[in-house]
N, C-alpha and C positions, 0 to 999 in steps of 0.2 A: 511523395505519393503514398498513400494508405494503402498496404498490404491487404488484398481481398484473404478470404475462406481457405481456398487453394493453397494460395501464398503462404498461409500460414501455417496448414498442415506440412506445406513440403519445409520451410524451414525449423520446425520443430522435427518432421521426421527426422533430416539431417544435419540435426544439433546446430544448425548455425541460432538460431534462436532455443537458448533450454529455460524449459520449466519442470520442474522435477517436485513429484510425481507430475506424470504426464496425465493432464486434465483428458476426460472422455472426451472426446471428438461431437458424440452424439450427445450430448447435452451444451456441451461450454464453446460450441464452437457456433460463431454466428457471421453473415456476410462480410464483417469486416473486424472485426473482434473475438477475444476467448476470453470466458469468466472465469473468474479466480476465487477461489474460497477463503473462506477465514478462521484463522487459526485461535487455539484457545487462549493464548493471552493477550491480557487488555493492561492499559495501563490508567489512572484516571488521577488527577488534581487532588492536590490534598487542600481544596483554597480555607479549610478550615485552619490550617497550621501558618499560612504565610499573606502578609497582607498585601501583596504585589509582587509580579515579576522586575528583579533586579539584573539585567542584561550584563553589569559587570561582574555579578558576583550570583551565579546562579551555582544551586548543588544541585542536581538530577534530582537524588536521594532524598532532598529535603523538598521537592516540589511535589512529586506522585507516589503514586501507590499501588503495586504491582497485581491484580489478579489474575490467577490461572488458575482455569475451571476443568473438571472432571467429571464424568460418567454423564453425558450429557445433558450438563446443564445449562442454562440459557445466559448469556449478557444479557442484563436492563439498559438499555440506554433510556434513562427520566429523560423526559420534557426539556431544553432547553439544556442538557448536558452534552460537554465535548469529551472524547475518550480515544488514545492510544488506543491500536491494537496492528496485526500485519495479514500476509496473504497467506496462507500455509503453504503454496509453493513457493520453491525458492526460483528465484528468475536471474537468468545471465541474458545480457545484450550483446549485440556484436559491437563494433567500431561506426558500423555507417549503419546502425536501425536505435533511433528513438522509440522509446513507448509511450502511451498517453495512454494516464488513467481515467475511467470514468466509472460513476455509479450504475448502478439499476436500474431501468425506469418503474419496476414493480416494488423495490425499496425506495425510492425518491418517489413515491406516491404516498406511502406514509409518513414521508416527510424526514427519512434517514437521508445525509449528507455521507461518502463516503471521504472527500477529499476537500478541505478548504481553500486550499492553491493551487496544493504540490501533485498538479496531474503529470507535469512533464518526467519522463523517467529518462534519463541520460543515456546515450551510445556508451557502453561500458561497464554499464553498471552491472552489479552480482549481490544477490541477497535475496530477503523477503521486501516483499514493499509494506512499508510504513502504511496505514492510514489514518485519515484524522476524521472519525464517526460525528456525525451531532444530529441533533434529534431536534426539530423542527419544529415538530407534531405538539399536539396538548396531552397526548397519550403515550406513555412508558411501551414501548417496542423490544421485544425478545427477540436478542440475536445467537444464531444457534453456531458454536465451531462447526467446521465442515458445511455450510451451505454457502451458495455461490455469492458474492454479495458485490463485487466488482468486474468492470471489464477492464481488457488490458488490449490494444488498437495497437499497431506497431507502423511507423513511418520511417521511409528507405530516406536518409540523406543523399545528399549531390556527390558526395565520396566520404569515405572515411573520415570519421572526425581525427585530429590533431593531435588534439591532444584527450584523449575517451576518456569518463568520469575514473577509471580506474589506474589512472595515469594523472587525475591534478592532483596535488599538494592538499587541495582545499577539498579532498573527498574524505567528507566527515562520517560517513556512513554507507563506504562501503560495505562491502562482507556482513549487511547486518543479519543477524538471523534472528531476528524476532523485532517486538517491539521497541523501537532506543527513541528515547523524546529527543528534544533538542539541544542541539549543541553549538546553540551561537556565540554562548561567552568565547569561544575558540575564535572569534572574528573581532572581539572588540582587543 
């Protein structure tokens, strides 16, 4: 069951659900959702240095290219470009509430993509959320830190999850706090 308005105020007032800072009410809160802003760093492909992703032998370090921006200046996201970057709140889930992430529909008309899969947010989980930007559009789009640019939808499970993202082995990214790209060579 999708958590209404209500629902959501009352578990954020009483921390079972935290986002820190706590997003305005009167802006970020919507029937069944609350937006989440975005924070100043980005991260973006260096595809000039590397001629393919090598899934056994991948360096973070040798894939991308860290910016973080100051006195507010914009993100470009060009035409036809994917980019790291996360939420400026940091988000804890309970054991029994998944999140689902989704776009904008006022940014997903210019043709920004917040998320290319990874909407599901796990029972468990603690950090900044990842997202994965791409730009659509035929026109370069300025994304600003601090503006709302995602939502975040929360669903009650049937009980407790088992074993919660903070509790598998295979939780690659917990605790992130900021932008971390991928870490699947951990899986081959």
């Amino acid at each position: 069951m999708i958590l209404a308005d209500r629902e959501i105020k009352k578990a954020l007032l009483e921390k079972k659900i935290v986002i820190d800072p706590m997003p305005d009410f009167s802006e970020a809160l919507s029937a069944c959702a609350i937006d989440l802003k975005l924070h100043h760093e980005f991260e973006v492909f260096e595809h000039t240095t590397i001629p393919y992703f090598d899934l056994h032998n991948m360096k973070q370090e040798d894939l991308t290219k860290k910016i973080r921006l100051t006195g507010g200046k914009p993100f470009i996201l060009q035409p036809g470009e994917f980019a790291l970057a996360s939420t400026y709140e940091w988000v804890e889930l309970p054991d029994d509430v998944a999140g689902r992430l989704e776009g904008r529909s006022s940014l997903a008309r210019l043709g920004i993509i917040v998320h290319s899969t990874a909407a599901l947010i796990h029972p468990g989980m603690k950090g900044r959320i990842v997202l994965e930007l791409s730009n659509l559009s035929q026109i370069p789009v300025a994304l600003y830190p601090g503006m709302r640019v995602c939502a975040l939808s929360f669903e009650t499970l049937t009980s407790p999850a088992e074993v919660p993202y903070s509790k598998q082995k295979s939780a690659k990214y917990f605790n992130q706090k900021g932008v971390m790209g991928s870490k699947i060579e951990k899986e081959m």
